[in-house]
N, C-alpha and C positions, 0 to 999 in steps of 0.2 A: 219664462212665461209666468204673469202673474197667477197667484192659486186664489182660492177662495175658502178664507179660514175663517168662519161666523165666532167664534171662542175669544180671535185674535181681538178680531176688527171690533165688537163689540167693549173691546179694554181701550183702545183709540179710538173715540169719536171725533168726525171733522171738526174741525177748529172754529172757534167762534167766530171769526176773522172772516169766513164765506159770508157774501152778500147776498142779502135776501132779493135781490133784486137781481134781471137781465135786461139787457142793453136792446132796444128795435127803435125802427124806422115809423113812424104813423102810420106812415102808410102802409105798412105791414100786418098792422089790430084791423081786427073785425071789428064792425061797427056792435055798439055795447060792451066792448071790452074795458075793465075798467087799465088807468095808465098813470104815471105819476114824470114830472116832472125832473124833477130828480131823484137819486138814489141815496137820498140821505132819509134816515127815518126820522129824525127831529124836524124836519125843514119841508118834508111834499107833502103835498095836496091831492088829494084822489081828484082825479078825472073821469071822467066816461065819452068813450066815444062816440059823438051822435052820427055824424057823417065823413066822407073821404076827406072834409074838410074844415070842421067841426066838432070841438071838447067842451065837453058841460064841465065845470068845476063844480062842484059835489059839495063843498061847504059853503062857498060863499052864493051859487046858485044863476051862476053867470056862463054864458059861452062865449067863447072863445074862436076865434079863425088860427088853425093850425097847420101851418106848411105841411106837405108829406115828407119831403125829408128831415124834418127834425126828429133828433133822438131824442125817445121817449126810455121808460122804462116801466115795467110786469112785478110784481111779486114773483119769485116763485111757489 
């Protein structure tokens, strides 16, 4: 059974290697949830979701028509 040692775990922190991002569905974000295309930080573009069917792109000022099943990705 794992314990829980705050002394330990504070000498090991998670590795830098954890991505700051999680993997969903469009159609899964509330609408106004911000989303990004991919999960690379050099390379996405914030999103916003305006409708079940519909992403505002945030820098360049344009929307988009957005499948529901495409994967999207969150910050965590």
């Amino acid at each position: 059974m794992p314990t829980n040692d705050p002394a330990r775990d504070s000498l090991q922190p998670p590795s830098n290697r954890v991505s700051d991002f999680e993997e969903y569905r469009f159609s899964e974000l509330e609408v106004d949830e911000l989303f990004w295309e991919t999960n690379s930080k050099n390379e996405s573009t914030p999103w916003r979701k305006i409708s079940n069917t519909q992403g505002y792109n945030i820098k360049a000022g344009t929307t988009s028509n957005i499948k529901p099943g495409t994967v999207v990705y969150q910050r965590i």
